[in-house]
C-alpha positions as CSV (number, residue, x, y, z in Angstrom):
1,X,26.9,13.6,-12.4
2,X,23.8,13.3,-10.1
3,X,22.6,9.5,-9.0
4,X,19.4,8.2,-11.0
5,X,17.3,8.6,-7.8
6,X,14.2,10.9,-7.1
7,X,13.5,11.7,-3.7
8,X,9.9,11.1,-2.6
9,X,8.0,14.7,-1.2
10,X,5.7,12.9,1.0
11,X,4.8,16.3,2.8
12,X,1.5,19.1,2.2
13,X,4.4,21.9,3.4
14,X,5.2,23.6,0.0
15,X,7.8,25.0,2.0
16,X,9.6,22.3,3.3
17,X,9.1,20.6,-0.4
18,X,11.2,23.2,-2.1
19,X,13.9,23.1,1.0
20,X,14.1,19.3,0.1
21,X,14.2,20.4,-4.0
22,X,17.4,22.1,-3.3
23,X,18.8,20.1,-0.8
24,X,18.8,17.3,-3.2
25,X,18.9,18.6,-6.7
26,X,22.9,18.7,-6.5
27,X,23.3,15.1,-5.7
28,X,20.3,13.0,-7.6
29,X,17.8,13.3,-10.7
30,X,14.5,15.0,-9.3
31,X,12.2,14.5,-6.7
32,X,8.6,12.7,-6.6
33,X,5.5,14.5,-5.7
34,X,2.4,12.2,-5.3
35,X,-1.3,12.3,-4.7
36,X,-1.0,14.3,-1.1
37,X,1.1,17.6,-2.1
38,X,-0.6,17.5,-5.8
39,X,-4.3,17.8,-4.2
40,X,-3.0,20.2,-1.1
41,X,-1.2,22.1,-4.1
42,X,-2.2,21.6,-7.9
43,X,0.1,22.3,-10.6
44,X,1.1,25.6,-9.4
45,X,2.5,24.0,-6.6
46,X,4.2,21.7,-8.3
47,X,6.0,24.0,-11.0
48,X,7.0,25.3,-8.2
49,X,9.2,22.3,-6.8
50,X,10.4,21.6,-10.3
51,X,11.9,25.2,-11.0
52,X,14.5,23.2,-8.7
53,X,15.0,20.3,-10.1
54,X,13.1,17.2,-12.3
55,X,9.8,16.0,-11.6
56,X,8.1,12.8,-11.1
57,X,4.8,13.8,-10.7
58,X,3.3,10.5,-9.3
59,X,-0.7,10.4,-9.9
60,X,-1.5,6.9,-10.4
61,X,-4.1,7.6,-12.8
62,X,-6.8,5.1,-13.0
63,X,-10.1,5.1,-15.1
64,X,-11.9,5.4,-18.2
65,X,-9.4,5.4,-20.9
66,X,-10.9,8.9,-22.0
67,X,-11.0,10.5,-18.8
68,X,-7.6,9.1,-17.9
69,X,-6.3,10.9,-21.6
70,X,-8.0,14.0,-20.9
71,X,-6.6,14.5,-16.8
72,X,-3.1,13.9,-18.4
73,X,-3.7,16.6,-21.2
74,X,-4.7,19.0,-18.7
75,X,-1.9,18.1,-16.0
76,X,0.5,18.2,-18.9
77,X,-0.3,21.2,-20.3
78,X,1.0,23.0,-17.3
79,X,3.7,20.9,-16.3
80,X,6.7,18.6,-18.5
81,X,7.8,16.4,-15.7
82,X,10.4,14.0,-16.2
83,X,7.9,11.2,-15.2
84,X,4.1,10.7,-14.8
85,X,2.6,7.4,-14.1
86,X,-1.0,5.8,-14.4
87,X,-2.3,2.5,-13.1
88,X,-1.9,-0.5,-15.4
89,X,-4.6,-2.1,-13.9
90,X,-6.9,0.1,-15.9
91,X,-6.0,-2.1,-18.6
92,X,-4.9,-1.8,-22.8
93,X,-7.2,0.8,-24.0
94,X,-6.7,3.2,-20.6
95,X,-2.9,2.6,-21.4
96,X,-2.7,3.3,-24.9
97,X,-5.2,6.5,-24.6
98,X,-2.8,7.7,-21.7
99,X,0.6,6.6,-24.2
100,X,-1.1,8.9,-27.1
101,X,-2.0,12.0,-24.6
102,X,1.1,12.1,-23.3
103,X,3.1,12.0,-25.9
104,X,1.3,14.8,-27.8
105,X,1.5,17.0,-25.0
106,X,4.8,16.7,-23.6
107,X,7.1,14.6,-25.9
108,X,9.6,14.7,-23.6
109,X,7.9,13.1,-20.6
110,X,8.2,9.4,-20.1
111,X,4.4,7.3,-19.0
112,X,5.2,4.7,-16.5
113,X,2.3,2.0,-15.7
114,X,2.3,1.3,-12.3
115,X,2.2,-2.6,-11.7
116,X,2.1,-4.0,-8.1
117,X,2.2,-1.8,-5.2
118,X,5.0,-2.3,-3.3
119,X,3.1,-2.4,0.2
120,X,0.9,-5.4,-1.6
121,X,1.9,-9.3,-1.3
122,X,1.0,-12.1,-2.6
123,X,-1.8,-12.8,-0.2
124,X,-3.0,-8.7,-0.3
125,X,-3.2,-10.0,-3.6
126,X,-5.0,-12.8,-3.2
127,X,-7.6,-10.8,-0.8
128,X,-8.6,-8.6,-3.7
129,X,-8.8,-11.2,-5.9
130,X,-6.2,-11.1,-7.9
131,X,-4.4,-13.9,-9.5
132,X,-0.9,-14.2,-7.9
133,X,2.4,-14.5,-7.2
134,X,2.9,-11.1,-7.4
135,X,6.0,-11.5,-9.5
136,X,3.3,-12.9,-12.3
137,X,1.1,-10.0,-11.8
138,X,3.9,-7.8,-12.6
139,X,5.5,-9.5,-15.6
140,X,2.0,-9.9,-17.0
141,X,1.1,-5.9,-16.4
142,X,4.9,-5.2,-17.4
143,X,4.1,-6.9,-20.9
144,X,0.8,-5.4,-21.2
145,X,1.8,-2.0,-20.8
146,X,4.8,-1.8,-22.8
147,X,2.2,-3.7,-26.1
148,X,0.2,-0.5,-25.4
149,X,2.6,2.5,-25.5
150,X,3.8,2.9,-22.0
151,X,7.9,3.9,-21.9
152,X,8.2,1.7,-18.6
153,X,6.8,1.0,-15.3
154,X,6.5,1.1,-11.3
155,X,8.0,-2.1,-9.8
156,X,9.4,-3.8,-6.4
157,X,13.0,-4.2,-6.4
158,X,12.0,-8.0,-6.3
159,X,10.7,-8.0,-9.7
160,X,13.6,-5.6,-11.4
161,X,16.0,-8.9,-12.6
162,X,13.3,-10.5,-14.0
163,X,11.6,-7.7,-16.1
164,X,14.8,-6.4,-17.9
165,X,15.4,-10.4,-18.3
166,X,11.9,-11.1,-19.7
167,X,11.5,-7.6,-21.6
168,X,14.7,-6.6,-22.1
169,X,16.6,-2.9,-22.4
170,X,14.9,0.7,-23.8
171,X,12.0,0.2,-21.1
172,X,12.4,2.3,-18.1
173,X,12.1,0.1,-14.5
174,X,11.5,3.0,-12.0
175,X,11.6,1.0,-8.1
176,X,10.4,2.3,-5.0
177,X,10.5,0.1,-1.6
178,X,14.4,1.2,-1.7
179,X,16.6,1.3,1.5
180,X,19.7,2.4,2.3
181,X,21.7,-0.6,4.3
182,X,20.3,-0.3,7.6
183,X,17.3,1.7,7.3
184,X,14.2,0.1,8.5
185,X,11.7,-1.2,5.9
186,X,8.6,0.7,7.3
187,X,5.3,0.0,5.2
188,X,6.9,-1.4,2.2
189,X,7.2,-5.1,2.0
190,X,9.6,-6.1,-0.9
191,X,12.7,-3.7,-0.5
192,X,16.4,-3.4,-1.8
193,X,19.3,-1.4,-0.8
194,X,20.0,1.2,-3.5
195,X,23.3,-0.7,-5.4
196,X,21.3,-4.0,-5.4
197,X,18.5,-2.5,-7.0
198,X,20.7,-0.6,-9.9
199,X,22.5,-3.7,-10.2
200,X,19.7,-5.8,-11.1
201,X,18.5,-3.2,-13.6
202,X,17.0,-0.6,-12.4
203,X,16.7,2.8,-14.6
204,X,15.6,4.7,-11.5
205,X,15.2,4.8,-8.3
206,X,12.6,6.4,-5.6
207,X,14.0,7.2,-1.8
208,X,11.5,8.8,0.6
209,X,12.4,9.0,4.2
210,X,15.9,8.0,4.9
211,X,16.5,11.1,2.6
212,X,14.0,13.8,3.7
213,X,13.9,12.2,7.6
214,X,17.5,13.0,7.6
215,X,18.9,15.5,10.3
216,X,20.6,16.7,6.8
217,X,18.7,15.6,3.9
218,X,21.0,16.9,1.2
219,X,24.0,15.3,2.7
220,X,21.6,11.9,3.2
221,X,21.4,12.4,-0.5
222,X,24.8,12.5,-1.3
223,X,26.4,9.6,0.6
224,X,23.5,7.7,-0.7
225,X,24.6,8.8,-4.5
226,X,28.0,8.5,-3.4
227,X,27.3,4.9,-2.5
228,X,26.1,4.3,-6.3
229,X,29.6,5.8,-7.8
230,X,31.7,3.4,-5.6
């Protein structure tokens, strides 16, 4: 049984992404590849990390709803990731256009609307002029995109007990800013440690660098799951 955790490819070396694939496809549910591998590689690349395990292909989509419709088509129609995400600041219509391209292309994907970002607070929030605390932001964005077709969304750990409170269960909460118990919070401001997180009702989970920084990531990857099964 592998932990509900995808490992976060933060690397342009297609190599070393594939030696992380394997290292960790025993022990956890995928791996996430975002905006710097998917430009240094396309989809190619990409199909090429998920012939090891499942995908999270983390895009943040963000724009007109029918651009944001037709870049999922054609991401989709070349890879079935697990996950793939857009922003939900972009609002109802971009969400529900994204909901319908998605599910005709690859059923079996799940869209998640990305609300806050986890390296944002309430007064990076307030800078850019949006209304805070974040935790409002996020409940408000949660609501939105799950009214507009969206199977779940990006949040802080911070905001996980409060979302499955407020919107209850069949609606994924996928969490980055996670940290194994003594690992250093680096650029993410509102973190957990991985049991807290799951315990407060999280679906998934997204681990970067205390897994792939590891002198041995795949054995990172297996206390970490191991520390889920206690």
């Amino acid at each position: 049984m592998t932990a509900p955790i995808f490992v976060a490819l933060d690397t342009t070396d297609l190599g070393q992404a594939e030696g992380w694939a394997k290292a960790v496809a025993p022990h956890l549910a995928g791996v996430k590849v975002g905006l710097e591998f998917f430009y240094a590689h396309g989809a190619a690349g990409a199909q090429k990390v998920a012939a090891h395990t499942p995908l999270f292909l983390d895009l943040k989509l963000h724009d007109i709803p029918n651009t944001v419709a037709g870049g999922l088509r054609a991401v989709l129609a070349h890879l079935q990731p697990r996950y793939i995400n857009i922003h939900a600041g972009g609002g109802p219509a971009m969400v529900s256009a994204a909901a319908e391209a998605v599910a005709a292309a690859s059923p079996n994907t799940r869209l998640l609307a990305v609300t806050v970002l986890t390296s944002l607070d309430d007064a990076d929030l307030a800078a850019v002029g949006q209304q805070g605390p974040a935790a409002e932001q996020v409940l408000r964005l949660a609501r939105m995109a799950k009214a507009n077709g969206a199977n779940g969304v990006v949040c802080s750990p911070a905001e996980v007990g409060m979302l499955r409170r407020e919107i209850g269960p069949g609606f994924d909460l996928v969490v980055p800013g996670i940290r194994p118990a003594g690992a250093a919070s680096q650029d993410q401001k509102r973190v957990m440690t991985p049991a807290d997180a799951m315990a407060a009702g999280a679906t998934a989970l997204v681990i970067g660098r205390p897994i792939t920084a590891a002198a041995d990531p795949g054995e990172a990857a297996r206390q970490i799951a191991e520390s889920l099964a206690r």
